[in-house]
C-alpha positions, 0 to 999 in steps of 0.5 A: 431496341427499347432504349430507342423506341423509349425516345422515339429514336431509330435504333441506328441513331442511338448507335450512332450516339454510342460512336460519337462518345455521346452515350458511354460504350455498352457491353457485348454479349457473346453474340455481339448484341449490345447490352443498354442499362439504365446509365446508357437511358439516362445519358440519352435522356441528358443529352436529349435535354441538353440540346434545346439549351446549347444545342446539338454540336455542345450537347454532344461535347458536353456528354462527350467530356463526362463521358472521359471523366471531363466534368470540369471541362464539361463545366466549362462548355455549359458556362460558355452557353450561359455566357452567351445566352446573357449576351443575347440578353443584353443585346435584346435589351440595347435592341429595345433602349434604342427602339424607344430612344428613337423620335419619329421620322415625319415622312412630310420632312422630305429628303435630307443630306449627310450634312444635316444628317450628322449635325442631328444625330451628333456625329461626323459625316464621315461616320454616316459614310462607314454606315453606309460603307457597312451596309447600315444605311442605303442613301439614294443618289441625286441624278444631277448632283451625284450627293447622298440624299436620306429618305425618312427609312435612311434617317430612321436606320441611321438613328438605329444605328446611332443608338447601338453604337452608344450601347458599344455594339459593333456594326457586324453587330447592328447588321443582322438587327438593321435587316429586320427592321427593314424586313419588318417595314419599320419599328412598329411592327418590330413588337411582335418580333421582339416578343418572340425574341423574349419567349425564345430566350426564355424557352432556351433558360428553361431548357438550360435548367431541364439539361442542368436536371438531367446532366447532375442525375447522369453524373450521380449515377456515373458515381458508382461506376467510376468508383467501382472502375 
């Protein structure tokens, strides 16, 4: 089939997109052979770029609603993909504030406990509890007294978490972020994982452009058909 080997495709896979509402239905021939024109390539071509921007599932309900003649609700998918791409944005961004609002915790300090701990951040023992609670901070246990103790890692992801708590992020929020920092080793290395954050960001504005591209030609070139229906 050319329409499939066009794009790399098996000829299964676009068939299976034809079922699944993605490419509008093709007519038969008398012997049951499937007739693709050039409105199927170009539903092919948008869906293919709609899924590095929003992804396979939306992709597939986006071309799914133009294909029912949906294109408010069409629309309405693709904001909500913009939505939450400027949400990553930010969140990045509150990422980065705090990362550079956060002083050094000399490792020569030694040890430290929930008191003294909340009165340098600003904030009530309790709170440091919650953290711990949520899994946002990891205190030891001293042997003898049974008191939370806070190595120089703990004071470090307390001030984190203090930090991205003041920009209004949630601690279901903060987890995912706490994670990498305790992956990475520390802040430091954090400055390439960050750098990839900002190219995959940008890499996913782009393809929003390139599936915005492909989706308005697949729209102009339904014009005709609708019209003539």
């Amino acid at each position: 089939m050319d329409l499939a080997r066009r794009y790399g495709l098996s000829t299964q896979a676009v068939r299976n997109y034809e079922a699944a509402g993605i490419l509008p239905d093709a007519e038969r021939s008398p012997h049951g052979y499937r007739s693709y024109t050039p409105l199927h390539a170009q539903a092919l071509r948008a869906f293919l770029a709609l899924v590095p921007a929003h992804g396979h599932q939306a992709a597939a309900s986006i071309m799914r609603a133009v294909n029912r003649d949906g294109t408010e609700e069409a629309l309405r998918l693709i904001d909500s993909s913009h939505v939450q791409l400027l949400e990553d944005r930010r969140t990045l961004q509150a990422v980065e504030a705090a990362l550079r609002e956060l002083s050094p915790a000399p490792q020569a300090r030694g040890d430290t406990f929930v008191g003294p701990l909340a009165r340098r951040l600003g904030i009530r023992p309790a709170t440091l509890r919650k953290w711990e609670r949520a899994g946002l901070v990891r205190p030891h246990r001293d042997p003898q007294t049974g008191y939370r103790v806070f190595g120089a890692a703990d004071v470090r992801d307390a001030a984190l978490v203090h930090q991205l708590r003041r920009g209004g992020y949630r601690l279901d929020q903060i987890a995912p972020l706490i994670v990498q920092v305790r992956s990475a080793g520390g802040v430091a290395p954090l400055e390439s994982m960050l750098r990839d954050w900002h190219a995959r960001l940008a890499a996913r504005g782009r393809a929003m452009l390139a599936g915005a591209a492909a989706l308005d030609a697949y729209l102009l070139l339904r014009e005709p058909d609708r019209a003539g229906s």
